[in-house]
N, C-alpha and C positions, 0 to 999 in steps of 0.2 A: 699494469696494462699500459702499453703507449698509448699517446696521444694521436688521434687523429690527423690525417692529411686536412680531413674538410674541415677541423675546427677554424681555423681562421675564416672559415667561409661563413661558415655557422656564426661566428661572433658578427662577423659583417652587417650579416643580414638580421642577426636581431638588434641591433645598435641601430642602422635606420629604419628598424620599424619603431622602434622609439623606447625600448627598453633599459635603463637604468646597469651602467658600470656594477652600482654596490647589487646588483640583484644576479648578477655572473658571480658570485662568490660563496660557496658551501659546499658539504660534505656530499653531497647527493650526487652523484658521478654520473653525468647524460653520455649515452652510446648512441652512436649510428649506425644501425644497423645493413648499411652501406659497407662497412667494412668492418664492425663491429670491435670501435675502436673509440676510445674517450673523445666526444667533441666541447665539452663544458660541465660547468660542474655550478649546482643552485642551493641554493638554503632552502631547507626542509619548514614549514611552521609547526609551529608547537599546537599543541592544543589547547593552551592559553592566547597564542595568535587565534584558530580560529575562534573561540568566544569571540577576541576583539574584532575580530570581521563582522561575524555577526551581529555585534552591536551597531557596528557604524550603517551596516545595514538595514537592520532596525529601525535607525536615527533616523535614514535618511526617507525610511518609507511616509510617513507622515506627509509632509512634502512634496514627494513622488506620486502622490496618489490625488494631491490636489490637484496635479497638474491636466487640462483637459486632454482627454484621451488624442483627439487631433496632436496639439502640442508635444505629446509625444511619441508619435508615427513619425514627426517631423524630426525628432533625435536618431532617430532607429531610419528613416531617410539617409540624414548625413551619415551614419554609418555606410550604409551601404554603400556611399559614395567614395568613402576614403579605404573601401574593401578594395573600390574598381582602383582607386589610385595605387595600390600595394596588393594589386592581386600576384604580380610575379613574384614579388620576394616575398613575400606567406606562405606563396603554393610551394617555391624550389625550398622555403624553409621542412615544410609541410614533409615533400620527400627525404630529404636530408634525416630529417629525424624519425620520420616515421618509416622509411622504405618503399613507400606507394611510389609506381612510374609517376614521370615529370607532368602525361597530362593529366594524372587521376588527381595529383597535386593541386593544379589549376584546376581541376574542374569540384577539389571539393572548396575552395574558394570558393569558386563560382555559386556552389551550392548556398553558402553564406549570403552572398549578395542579392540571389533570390529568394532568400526564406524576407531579408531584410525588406524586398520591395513588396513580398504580401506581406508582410505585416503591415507596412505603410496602409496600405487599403482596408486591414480588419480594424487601423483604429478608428476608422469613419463607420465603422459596423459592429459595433459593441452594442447588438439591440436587446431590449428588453421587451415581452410581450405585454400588449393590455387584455385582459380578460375580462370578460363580461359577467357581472354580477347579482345574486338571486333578490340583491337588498335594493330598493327605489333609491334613486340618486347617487348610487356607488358605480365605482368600476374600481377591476385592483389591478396592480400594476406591477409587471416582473423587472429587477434592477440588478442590473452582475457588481457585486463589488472588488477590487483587489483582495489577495488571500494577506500578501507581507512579504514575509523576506522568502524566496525559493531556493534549493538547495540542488545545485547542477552536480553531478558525478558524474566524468565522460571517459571513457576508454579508448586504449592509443591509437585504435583501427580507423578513426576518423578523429582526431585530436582536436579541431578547430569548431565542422559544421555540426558534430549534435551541441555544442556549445549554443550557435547561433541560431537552431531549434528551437533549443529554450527561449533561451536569454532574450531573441527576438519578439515574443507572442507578450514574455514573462513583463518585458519593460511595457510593451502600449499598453496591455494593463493594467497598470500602475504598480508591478509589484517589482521591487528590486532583488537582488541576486546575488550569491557568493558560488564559487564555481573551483571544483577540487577535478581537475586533469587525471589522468593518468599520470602514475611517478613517471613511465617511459618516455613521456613527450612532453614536459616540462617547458621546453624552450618557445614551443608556438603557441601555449597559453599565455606565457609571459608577453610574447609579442602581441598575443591579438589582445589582451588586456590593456597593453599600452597603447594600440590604436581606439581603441573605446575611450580609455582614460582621456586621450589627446580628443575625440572626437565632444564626448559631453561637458569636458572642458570649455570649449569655446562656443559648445550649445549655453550652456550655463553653468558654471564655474560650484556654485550653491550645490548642485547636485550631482558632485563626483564622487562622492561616497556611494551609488547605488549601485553600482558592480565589484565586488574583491574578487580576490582572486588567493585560494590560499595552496600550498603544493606538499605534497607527503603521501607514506604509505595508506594501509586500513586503518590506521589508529586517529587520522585526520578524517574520514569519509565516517568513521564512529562519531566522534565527534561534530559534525552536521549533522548526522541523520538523528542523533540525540539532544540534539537541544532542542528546546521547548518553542523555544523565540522562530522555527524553523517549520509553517504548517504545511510543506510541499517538498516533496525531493523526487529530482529526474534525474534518475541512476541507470546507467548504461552499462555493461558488462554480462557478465558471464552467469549463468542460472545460479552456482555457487553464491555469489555474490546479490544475488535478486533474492534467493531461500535467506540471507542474514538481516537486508536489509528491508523488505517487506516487514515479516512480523515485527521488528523493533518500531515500527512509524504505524504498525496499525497499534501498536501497543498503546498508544496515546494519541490515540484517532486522527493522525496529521495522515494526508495522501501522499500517495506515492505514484508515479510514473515508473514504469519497469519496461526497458527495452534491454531483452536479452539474448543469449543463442539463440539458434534458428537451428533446422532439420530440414531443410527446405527441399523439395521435390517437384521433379518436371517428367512430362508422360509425353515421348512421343509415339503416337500414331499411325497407323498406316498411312492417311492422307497427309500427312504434314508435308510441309515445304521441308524438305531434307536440308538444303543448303542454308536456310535461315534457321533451323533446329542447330547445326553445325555449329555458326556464328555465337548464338542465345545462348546454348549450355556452354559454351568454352570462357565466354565474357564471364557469367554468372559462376562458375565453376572458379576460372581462375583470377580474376580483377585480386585485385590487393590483395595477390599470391594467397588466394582462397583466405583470409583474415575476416569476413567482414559474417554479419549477424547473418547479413542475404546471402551468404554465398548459396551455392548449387551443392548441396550432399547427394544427393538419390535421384538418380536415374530410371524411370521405366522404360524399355522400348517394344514394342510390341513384336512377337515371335517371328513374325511374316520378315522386318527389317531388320531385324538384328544383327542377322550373319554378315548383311552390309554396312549397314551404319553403323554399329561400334570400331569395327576396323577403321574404319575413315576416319571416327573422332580420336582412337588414340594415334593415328597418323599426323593430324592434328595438333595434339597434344604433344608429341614428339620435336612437332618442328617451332614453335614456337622460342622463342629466344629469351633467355634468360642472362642476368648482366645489370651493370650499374643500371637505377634507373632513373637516372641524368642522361641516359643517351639514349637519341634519337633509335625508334626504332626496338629498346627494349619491349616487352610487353611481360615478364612475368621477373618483379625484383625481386628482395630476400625475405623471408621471414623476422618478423621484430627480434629475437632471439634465441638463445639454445633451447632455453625452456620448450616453445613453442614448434622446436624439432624434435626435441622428446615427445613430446605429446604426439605430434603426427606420428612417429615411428611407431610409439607405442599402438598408434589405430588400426596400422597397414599391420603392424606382425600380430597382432589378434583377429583381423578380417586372415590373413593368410593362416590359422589356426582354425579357422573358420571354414578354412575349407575354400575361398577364395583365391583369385590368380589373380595376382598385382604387378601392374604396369608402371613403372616407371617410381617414385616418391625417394629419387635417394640423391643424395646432396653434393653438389658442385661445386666448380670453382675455389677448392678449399683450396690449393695450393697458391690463388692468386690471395688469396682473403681468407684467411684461417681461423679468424673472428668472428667470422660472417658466415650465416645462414643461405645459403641459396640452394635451392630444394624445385628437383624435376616435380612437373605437376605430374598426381597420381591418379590412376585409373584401376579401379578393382572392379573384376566381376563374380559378383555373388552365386554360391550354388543356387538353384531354384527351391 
């Protein structure tokens, strides 16, 4: 497979966000699915790496949990701060590697940087209740402790912000975190690690072991969710992947956080705002070239408007602009890979088996980018 135009760009930009030479080197070959063409290539951990993460994790929780809850809203503060300082090369990494347009880039930055400044405010709010008691001279008292170490699993459809979901809520309190990427998007965990790395650094040096970061296929996300030392995992992905790793974490009564596909459904109305319905379904439909949990599946429209409003929205549909999306003005990039154009195809020729008339879902630009996925948004209408 050649190598990338944007790899040097890609190296650029994860070098000043602070990422380590020896950490660009290994078997694991990162694509951008911009042109769907090698931009870097990382080392895989083993699963003796993650043990050792998890212990230093461990270690450092002890520590961590001393530390008053204010005390550390105010780490998870300067985080936020050094997000706003490197929101542009995070976010154009963000696209680069993952394929989202340049503002969905920046805006899931942005995303980070808000979760970062409510967290600041819940660590002034870690209440516990006092309850009134049946016994003379009692009262009892309700107190949240830290769990330990939490076990992040993020998928490539938002690479960086369900990271800082977590890991945000997870640090004020008091619990620290080891955090397994998507293989797909390797590159902006390594970066946004090294801005934490650099940020708790110079908060307090004593306490940089409470975030790792380790990278690899299922046989790495096994290994988190099975260790013992591990009483929490927030796993993001696919229902496939929520059915494996659920039962194994209630198996040994640790919790679990499961954010997974979605089926999601919009009903318009006779009285609806037609022109704002337009806008709604098309964002929610097409944002990260329909990738994301929220996307828009299922449409209702009510019989009275149909005849007119579906025309208009695959009109819509039709005109919207598809293309790198580094440039101004795109709104609908590629697909993360081939994989995930087989699976569409496979959806649209079974709805058209179904009996279905399918609008648009067939793929572009290949003679510019023959590596790369870019895919007309599709529009099927169901028999009744």
């Amino acid at each position: 497979m050649p190598i990338s135009s944007l790899a040097g760009e890609a190296r650029s930009l994860v070098l000043a966000l602070g990422v380590a030479e020896r950490d660009l080197a290994g078997e694991r070959v990162v694509r951008s699915p911009i042109d769907g063409r090698e931009i870097a290539r990382v080392r895989d951990s083993s699963v003796a790496d993650v043990a050792a993460a998890i212990g230093r994790a461990a270690a450092a929780f002890g520590a961590w949990r001393a530390v008053p809850a204010p005390r550390r809203g105010e780490l998870v503060r300067r985080l936020g701060e050094v997000l706003r300082a490197n929101k542009d090369r995070l976010g154009r990494l963000v696209t680069i590697e993952n394929g989202k347009i340049l503002q969905e880039g920046l805006g899931e930055v942005q995303e980070m940087i808000d979760i970062c400044d409510f967290a600041v405010g819940l660590s002034r709010q870690l209440y516990g209740l006092t309850i009134a008691s049946e016994r003379p001279g009692h009262r009892m008292m309700e107190t949240w402790h830290p769990l330990g170490v939490c076990g992040i699993i993020t998928a490539f459809n938002f690479p960086v912000a369900v990271w800082a979901w977590n890991a945000a809520l997870a640090l004020v309190c008091g619990d620290t975190i080891v955090w397994k990427p998507s293989e797909k998007t390797p590159l902006t965990a390594l970066a946004t690690q090294a801005l934490f790395r650099k940020t708790v650094e110079d908060f307090d040096p004593a306490m940089a072991d409470i975030s790792q970061l380790v990278i690899g296929d299922a046989a790495v996300s096994a290994a988190l969710v099975d260790d013992p030392r591990v009483p929490l995992v927030s796993a993001t992905g696919s229902t496939r992947m929520g059915r494996a790793v659920g039962p194994k974490l209630a198996a040994r009564f640790a919790k679990s956080i499961l954010e997974l596909g979605g089926n999601n459904a919009a009903i318009v109305a006779q009285s609806a705002d037609q022109e704002l319905a337009l806008r709604g379904i098309t964002f929610a439909a097409v944002g990260t070239a329909g990738q994301r949990c929220t996307s828009l599946r299922r449409l209702f429209v009510h019989e009275e408007i149909y005849g007119g409003f579906v025309p208009r929205l695959a009109s819509v549909y039709g005109k919207l602009r598809i293309g790198d999306p580094r440039e101004p003005g795109t709104l609908v990039g590629p697909l993360i890979d081939g994989r995930a154009y087989e699976g569409m195809r496979l959806a649209l020729d079974q709805a058209a088996k179904d009996g279905g008339k399918v609008a648009g879902g067939r793929r572009v630009l290949s003679n510019e980018w023959p590596d790369a996925y870019y895919v007309q948004p599709a529009l099927v209408e169901m028999p009744g």
